[in-house]
Every structure is written in structure tokens, then in C-alpha cells.
C-alpha positions in Angstrom: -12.1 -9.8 -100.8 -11.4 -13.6 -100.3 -13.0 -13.7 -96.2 -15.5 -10.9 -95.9 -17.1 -10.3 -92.9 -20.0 -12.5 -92.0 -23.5 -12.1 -90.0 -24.3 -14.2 -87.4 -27.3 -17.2 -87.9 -29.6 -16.2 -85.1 -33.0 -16.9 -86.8 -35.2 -19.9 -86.5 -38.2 -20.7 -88.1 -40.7 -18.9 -86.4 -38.8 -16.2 -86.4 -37.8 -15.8 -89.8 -41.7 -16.5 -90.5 -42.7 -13.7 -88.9 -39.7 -11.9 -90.8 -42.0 -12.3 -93.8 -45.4 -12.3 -92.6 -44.8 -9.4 -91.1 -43.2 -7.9 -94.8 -46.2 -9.0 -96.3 -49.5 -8.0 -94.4 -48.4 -4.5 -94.0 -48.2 -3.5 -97.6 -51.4 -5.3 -98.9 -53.8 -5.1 -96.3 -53.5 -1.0 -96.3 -51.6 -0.2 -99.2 -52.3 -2.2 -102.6 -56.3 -3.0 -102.6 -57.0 0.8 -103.9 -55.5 1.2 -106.9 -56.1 -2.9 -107.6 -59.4 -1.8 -107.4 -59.0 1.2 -109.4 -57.6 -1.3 -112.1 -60.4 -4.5 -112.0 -63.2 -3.2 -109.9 -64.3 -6.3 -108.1 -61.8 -8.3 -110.3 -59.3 -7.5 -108.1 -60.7 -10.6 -106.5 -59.0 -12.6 -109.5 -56.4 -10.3 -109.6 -55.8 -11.6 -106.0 -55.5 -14.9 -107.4 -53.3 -14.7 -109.7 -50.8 -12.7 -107.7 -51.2 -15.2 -105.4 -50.5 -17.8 -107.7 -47.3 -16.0 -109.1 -46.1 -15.4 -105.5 -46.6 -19.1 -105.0 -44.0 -20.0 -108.1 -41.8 -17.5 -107.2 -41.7 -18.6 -103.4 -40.9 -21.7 -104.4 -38.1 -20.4 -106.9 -36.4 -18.7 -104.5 -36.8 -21.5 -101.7 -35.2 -23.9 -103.8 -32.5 -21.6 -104.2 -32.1 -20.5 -100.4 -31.6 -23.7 -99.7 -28.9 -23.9 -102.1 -27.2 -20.8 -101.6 -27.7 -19.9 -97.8 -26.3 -16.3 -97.5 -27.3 -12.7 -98.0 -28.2 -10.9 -101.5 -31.1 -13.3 -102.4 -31.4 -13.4 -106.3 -28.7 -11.1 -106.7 -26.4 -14.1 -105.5 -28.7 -17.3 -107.2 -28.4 -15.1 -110.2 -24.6 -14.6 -110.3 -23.9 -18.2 -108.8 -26.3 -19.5 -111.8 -26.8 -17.2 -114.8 -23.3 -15.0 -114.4 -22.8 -11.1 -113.1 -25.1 -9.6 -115.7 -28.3 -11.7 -114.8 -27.6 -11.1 -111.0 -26.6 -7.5 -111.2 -30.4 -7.2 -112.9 -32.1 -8.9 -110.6 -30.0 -7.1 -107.3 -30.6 -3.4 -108.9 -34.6 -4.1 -109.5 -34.5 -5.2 -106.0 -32.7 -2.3 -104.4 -34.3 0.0 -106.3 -37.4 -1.1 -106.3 -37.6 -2.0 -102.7 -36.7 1.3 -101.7 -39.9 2.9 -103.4 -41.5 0.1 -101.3 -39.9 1.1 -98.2 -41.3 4.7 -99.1 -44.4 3.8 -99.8 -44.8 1.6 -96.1 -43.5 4.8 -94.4 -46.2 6.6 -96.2 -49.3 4.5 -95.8 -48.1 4.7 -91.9 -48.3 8.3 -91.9 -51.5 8.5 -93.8 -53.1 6.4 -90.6 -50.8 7.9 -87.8 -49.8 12.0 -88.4 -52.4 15.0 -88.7 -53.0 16.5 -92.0 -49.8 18.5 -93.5 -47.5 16.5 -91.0 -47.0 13.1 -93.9 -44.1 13.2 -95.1 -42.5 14.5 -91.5 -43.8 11.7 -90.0 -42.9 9.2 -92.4 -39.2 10.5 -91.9 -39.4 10.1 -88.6 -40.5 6.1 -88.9 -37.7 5.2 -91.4 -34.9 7.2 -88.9 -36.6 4.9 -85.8 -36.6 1.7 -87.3 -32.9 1.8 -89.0 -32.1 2.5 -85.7 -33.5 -0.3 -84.2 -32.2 -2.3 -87.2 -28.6 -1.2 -86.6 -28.5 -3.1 -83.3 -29.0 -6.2 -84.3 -31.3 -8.8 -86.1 -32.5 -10.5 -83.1 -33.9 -6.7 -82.2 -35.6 -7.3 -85.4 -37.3 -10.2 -85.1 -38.2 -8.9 -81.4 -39.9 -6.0 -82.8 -41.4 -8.0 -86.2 -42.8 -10.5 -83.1 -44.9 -8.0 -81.4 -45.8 -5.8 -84.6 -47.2 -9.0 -86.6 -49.1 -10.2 -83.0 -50.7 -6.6 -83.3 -51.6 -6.4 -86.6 -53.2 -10.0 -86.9 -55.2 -9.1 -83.5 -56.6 -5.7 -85.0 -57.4 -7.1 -88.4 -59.3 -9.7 -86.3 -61.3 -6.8 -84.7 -61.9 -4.9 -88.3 -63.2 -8.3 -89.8 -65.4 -8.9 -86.7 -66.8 -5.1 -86.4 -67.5 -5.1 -90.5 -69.3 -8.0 -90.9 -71.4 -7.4 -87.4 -72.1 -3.8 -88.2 -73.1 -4.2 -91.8 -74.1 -8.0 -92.6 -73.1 -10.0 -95.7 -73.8 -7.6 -99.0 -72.8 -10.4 -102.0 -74.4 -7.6 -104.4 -71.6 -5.1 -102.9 -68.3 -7.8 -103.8 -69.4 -8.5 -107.3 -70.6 -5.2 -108.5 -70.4 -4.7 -112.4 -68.9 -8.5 -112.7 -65.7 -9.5 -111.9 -64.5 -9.7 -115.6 -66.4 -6.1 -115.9 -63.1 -4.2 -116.6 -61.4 -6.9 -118.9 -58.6 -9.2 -118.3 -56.0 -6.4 -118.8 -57.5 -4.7 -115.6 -57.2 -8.2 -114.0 -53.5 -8.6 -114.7 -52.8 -4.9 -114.0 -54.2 -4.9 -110.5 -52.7 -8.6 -110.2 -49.4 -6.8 -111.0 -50.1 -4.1 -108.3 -51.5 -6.6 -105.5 -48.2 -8.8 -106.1 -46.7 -5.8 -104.4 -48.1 -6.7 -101.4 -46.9 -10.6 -101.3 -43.2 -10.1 -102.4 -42.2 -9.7 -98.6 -41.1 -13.9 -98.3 -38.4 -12.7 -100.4 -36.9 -11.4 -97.3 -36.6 -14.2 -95.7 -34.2 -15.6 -98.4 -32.2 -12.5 -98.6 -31.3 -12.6 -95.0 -30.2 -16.3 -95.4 -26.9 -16.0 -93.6 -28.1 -15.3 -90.7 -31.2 -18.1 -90.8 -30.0 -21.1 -88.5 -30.3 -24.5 -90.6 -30.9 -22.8 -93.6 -31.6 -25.9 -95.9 -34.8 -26.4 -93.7 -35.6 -23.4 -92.3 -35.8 -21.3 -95.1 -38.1 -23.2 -97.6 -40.5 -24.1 -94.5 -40.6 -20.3 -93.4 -41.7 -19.0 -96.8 -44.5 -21.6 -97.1 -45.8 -20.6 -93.6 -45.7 -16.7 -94.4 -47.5 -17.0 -98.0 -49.9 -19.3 -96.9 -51.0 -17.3 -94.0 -51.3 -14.4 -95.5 -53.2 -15.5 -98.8 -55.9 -16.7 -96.9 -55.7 -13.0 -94.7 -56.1 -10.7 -97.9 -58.4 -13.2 -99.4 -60.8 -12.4 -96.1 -59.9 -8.7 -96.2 -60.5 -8.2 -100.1 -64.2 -10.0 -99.7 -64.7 -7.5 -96.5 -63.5 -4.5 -97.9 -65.5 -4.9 -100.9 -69.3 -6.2 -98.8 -68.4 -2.8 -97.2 -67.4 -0.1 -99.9 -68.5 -2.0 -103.4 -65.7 -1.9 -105.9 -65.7 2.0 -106.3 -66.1 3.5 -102.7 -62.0 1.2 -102.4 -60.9 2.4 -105.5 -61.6 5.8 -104.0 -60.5 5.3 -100.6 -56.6 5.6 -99.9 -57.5 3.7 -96.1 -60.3 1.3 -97.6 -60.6 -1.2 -94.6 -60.8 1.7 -91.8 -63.8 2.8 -94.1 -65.2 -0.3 -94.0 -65.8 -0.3 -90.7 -67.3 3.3 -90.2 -69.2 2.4 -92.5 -71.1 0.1 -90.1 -72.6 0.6 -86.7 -69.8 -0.3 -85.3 -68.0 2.4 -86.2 -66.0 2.5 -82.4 -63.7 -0.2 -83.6 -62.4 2.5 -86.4 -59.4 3.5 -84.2 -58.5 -0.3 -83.8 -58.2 -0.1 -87.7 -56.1 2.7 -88.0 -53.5 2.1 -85.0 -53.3 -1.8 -86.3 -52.5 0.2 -90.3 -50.2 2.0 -88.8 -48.3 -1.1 -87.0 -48.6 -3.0 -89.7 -47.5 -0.7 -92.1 -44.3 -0.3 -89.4 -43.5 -4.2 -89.6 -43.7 -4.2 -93.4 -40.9 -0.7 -93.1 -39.0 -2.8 -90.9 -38.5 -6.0 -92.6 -37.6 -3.7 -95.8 -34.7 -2.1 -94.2 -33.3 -5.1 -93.4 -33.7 -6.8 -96.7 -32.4 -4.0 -98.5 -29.1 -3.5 -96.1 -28.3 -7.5 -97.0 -28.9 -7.3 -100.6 -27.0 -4.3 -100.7 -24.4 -5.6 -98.6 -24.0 -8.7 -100.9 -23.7 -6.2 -103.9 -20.8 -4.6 -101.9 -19.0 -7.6 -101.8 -18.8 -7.9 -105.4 -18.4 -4.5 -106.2 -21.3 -3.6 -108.3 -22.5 -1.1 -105.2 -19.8 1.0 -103.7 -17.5 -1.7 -101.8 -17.5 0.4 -98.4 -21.1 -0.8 -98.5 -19.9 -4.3 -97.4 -18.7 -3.6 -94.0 -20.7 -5.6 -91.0 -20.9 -4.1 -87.8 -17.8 -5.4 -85.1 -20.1 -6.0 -82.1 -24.2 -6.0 -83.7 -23.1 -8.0 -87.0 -25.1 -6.2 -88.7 -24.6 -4.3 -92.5 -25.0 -1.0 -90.4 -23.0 1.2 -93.5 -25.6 -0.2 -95.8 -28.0 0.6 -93.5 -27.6 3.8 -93.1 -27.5 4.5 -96.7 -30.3 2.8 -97.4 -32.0 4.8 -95.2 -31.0 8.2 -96.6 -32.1 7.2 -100.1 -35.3 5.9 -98.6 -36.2 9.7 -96.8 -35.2 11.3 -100.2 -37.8 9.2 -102.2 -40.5 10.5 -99.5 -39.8 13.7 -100.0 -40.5 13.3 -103.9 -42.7 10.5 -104.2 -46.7 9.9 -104.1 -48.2 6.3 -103.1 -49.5 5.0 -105.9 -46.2 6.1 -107.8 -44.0 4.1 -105.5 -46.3 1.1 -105.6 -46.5 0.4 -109.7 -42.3 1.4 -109.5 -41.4 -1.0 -106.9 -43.8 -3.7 -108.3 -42.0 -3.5 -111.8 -38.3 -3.9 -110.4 -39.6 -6.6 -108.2 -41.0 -9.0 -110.7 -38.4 -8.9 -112.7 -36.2 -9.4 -110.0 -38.4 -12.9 -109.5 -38.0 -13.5 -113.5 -34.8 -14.0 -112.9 -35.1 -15.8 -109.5 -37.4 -18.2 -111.6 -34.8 -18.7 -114.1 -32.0 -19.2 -112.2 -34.2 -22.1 -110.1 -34.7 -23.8 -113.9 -31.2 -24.4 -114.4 -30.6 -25.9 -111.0 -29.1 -29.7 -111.4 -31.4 -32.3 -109.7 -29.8 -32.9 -106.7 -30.5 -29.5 -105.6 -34.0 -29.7 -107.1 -37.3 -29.2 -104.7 -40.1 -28.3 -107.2 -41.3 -29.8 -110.9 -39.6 -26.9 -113.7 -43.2 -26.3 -114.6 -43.8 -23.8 -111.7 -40.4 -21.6 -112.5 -42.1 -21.5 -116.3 -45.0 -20.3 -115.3 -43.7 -18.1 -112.6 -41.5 -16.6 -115.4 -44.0 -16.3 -117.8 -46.5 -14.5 -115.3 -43.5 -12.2 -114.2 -43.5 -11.3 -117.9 -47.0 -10.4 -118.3 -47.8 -8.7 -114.8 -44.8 -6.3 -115.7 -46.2 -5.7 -119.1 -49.3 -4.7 -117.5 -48.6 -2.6 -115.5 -49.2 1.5 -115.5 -48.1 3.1 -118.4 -45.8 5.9 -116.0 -45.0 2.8 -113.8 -42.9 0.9 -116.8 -41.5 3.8 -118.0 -39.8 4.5 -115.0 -38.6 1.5 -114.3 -37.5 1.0 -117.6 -35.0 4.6 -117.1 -34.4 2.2 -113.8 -32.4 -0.6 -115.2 -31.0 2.3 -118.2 -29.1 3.9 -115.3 -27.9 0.4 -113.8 -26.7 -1.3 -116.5 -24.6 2.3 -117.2 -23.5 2.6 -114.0 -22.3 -1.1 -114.2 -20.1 -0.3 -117.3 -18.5 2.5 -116.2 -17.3 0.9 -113.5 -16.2 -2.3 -115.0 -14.0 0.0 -117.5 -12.6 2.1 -114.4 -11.5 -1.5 -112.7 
């Protein structure tokens, strides 16, 4: 298809900041600290670091490339504009996939705060149907909603922070625990694998390029703003949540920051926590809809996903086909999945999606060059090593992932 049909560049940059932050805080803050935990013990304060460091080269990968390539699909179009169709089928199909155990997993850690025991999964159903619908009608409905959600979560993490440290006082003994090194660098990496679940949402930002206004600008300076901001809010939640609990009472915990705060004598500010989870957890489901209905539009286009994916709504210029779809898959995976599952899955197909991201930003001439090559090494390099980390069950899986792709993309080259 020569002219496709386009989206419509509505987003600025404080609205395609929020777009990330809000991608970001959900998943870490009340999804990825327990089983980072479970992995490094208090080292999940190093494993913080280094996510944070690989997030940082990656962010900067796929900046430089935004800028470059301002349209939907994200790596899956850097990767076919710079390493061919193979490279950015990879990287689009680890995204998709991926991403949609992510979307599951947001939709679950919502219901864990917001539904009564034995009504989960319903619930969780119910939030994907809701926010695909608020999706469909527009991405300036999105940023809207992002807006308030992000404004809500930031002011009830405030209130946890505040309530923990006044109810319980500074417990240095309770952060440390065994050691930080006390599980061994290959509990470091593996819960620096998991946490980098939690700061892959600036990616979103780039994949809904087309419709960022003055993308050259916009889009670099909006992924700085959201990774910056929220490093420094997991770095203060991680410290808290640990004073609290120690190491094992958050490995232990599926809703570790709430705990933290009945912990304390300020135990009042517990519903705060949960409804400010369950927002959060909402804005992170949200962005995730939307990132996944570009990418998969932009597959569309090039027909390595069904190529009645690619249609963009006549009057809300939105991907709503892709949408929808998305959305069905999504509720499927709920039915099926558990949270710690979906977590190690979605973090294997996104870090190799970022491998490639990194790879493609290497071979970019220097005219469209923002970074020094030594960050998309190392961001490489770390993709390499967090994914080889990672769960046992978690690589496996996503190993089967990428099996099924790459047949599914040769049987339909050879029926075309």
C-alpha cells in the first residue's frame, strides 16, 4: 500500500511525557519489586541500577532513532529501515508479544488492589474492555486520562512515602539485610532483568511517533523527562519498601508498598496505597494498549501481521481494528496467566526487542547521530546478559515465542 492511512500529530511534550511516565510507574512501583526481591534480596537495590542504567542506553537508542524515523511501530520500523525485515520482524514480534503479557500482568496487579477475593481475573477483564474503549476514541482521550491517572498516582505515592517513614522511622539494618551482594551477582542481574520490566514504558513514546507534534524535538526530550523522573521515584520507593518489610517480608508480599505502610502506625493512609496501585496500575494498562495497537498497526502495513490490522479509524484516527484485537488477546492471557509468569515473559521479548533497537542506533550515519556508539554497546551487551538471566520457565517461553514468529513469517512469505 503506497499511501496508508495516517494518525494525526496531536501530542506535545508534556503530554507524550506523561504518555511514558505514566507506562512506567505503574508496573514497577506495584508489580516488579517482589519477585526482584525474590531474586537479590536487598540487591535488588543494584539490580535497580543496572536496570536503570540499561534503560538509560536503550532510551537513548531509541531517541536517536525517533527522531529519525518519526512514525508508528518503534523498533519494528528502525529495525526494518536499518537492519532489513528479518531484524525488524524480531524486534516487532518480542514487542507485541511480550507487551501483551505486560498488559496482562497491569490488568492483574490492578485487580489484586481493586476486586474482592475470587473476583481477579473478572475484574481485570473488565479494565482492559474500559480502557480500549477509551482508547478507541482518540489519543487526545488518552493523554486526558494518562494526565489525571499519573497526577494520582505521583500524589498517593507521596502520601505512602510520607506515612512509612513517619510511622516506622529510618531502619538502615532493614534495607541491607544479608548484604546486598548476599545472593550473588546472578541474583543481581536476574532481578535487574525483572525490574527493567518496569522502566520499558518510554518506549511508548517512540512507538506512537506519528502522532507526536515536532517529533525531532519532542520525542528525545520526552523520554529523558519520563526515565529520569521515574528513576529517582523507584529509587525512593525501593529504600522505603525495604526500611519497612526487610528484603524477605517484599519478596513475600505480592502488594509490598501497601504493607509497608500497615506496617507503621500510620496504618490509615493504607487505602491511599491501594486506590493510588490500582490507578497506577490503570495508566500503565492504558499506555500499553496504545503502544501495542501502533506497533501492531505498523506491522500491518507491511504485512507481517494480518494486513486488515492496518486500518485507522475515519473520524478518531485511531488503529481501532488493532485495537480491538489487541484487546481480545490481552483478556485471553488473563484468563491463563499468573503474575510473575507474565512479568519474566514480557521482560524477555522486551530486551531483545531493545537489542535490536540498540543495534539498529549503531549503524546510524552521523548526521543523524545524538549519542557516542559506546552507550548502544553497552546497552546491547546488557540486553544480552539480563535476557540470559532471567527465570529458567521465563526463557524458555520466550524462546517457543520467537520459534512460532519466525514460522509464521515463512509461511507467509511463501503463500505471497
Amino acid at each position: 500500500m503506497n499511501n496508508p492511512p495516517a494518525l494525526t500529530r496531536r501530542l506535545g511534550t508534556f503530554d507524550a511525557s506523561l504518555i511514558g511516565l505514566g507506562s512506567m510507574i505503574g508496573a514497577g512501583v506495584f508489580a516488579a519489586f517482589t519477585p526482584a526481591a525474590a531474586a537479590a534480596g536487598s540487591g535488588l537495590l543494584v539490580g535497580l541500577v543496572v536496570a536503570a542504567f540499561v534503560a538509560f542506553c536503550n532510551a537513548t537508542s531509541s531517541a536517536q532513532l525517533a527522531a529519525a524515523y518519526p512514525t508508528s511501530g518503534g523498533t519494528y520500523v528502525y529495525g526494518r529501515e536499518r537492519l532489513g525485515p528479518w531484524p525488524g520482524f524480531l524486534a516487532g514480534w518480542g514487542f507485541v508479544i511480550g507487551k501483551t503479557a505486560s498488559a496482562a500482568a497491569m490488568a492483574m496487579t490492578f485487580a489484586a488492589y481493586a476486586a474482592p477475593p475470587g473476583w481477579e481475573r473478572p475484574v481485570a477483564i473488565a479494565a482492559v474492555v474500559l480502557l480500549t474503549a477509551v482508547n478507541y476514541h482518540g489519543v487526545t482521550r488518552t493523554a486526558g486520562l494518562t494526565r489525571i491517572l499519573v497526577i494520582a498516582v505521583l500524589g498517593a505515592l507521596a502520601i505512602a512515602v510520607a506515612a512509612c517513614w513517619g510511622g516506622n522511622g529510618l531502619a538502615l539494618d532493614n534495607v541491607l539485610g544479608e548484604g546486598l551482594l548476599a545472593h550473588g551477582w546472578y541474583g543481581i542481574l536476574q532481578s535487574a532483568g525483572l525490574l527493567f520490566f518496569a522502566f520499558a514504558g518510554y518506549a511508548r513514546i517512540a512507538t506512537m511517533g506519528e502522532e507526536v507534534m515536532e517529533p525531532r524535538r519532542t520525542i528525545p526530550r520526552a523520554i529523558t523527562i519520563a526515565l529520569g523522573i521515574t528513576v529517582v521515584v523507584y529509587a525512593v520507593i525501593a529504600a522505603t519498601v525495604l526500611s519497612a518489610s526487610g528484603p524477605d517480608g517484599v519478596a513475600g508480599n505480592p502488594t509490598p508498598l501497601a504493607a509497608a505502610v500497615e506496617s507503621g502506625t500510620l496504618a490509615w493512609a493504607s487505602p491511599v496505597v491501594r486506590v493510588g496501585a490500582a490507578v497506577a496500575s490503570l495508566g500503565a494498562l492504558l499506555a500499553l494498549i496504545a503502544g501495542l495497537g501502533r506497533t501492531s498497526l505498523a506491522m500491518a502495513r507491511e504485512y507481517d501481521l494480518p494486513h486488515a490490522l492496518a486500518a485507522v479509524h475515519p473520524r478518531y484516527k485511531v488503529p481501532h481494528r488493532a485495537e480491538l484485537t489487541v484487546a481480545v488477546v490481552i483478556c485471553l492471557v488473563i484468563v491463563v496467566a499468573d503474575l510473575r509468569g507474565a512479568i519474566g515473559f514480557s521482560s524477555f521479548g522486551v530486551l531483545l526487542y531493545y537489542l535490536v533497537a540498540n543495534i539498529a542506533a549503531f549503524t546510524q550515519p552521523d548526521e543523524d547521530r545524538r549519542y557516542p556508539k559506546v552507550l548502544q554497546v553497552l546497552g546491547a551487551a546488557a540486553c544480552v546478559a539480563l535476557v540470559a538471566t532471567l527465570p529458567p520457565l521465563s526463557g524458555g517461553l520466550g524462546v517457543a515465542m520467537f520459534v512460532v514468529g519466525i514460522v509464521y513469517r515463512m509461511v507467509r512469505l511463501r503463500t505471497r
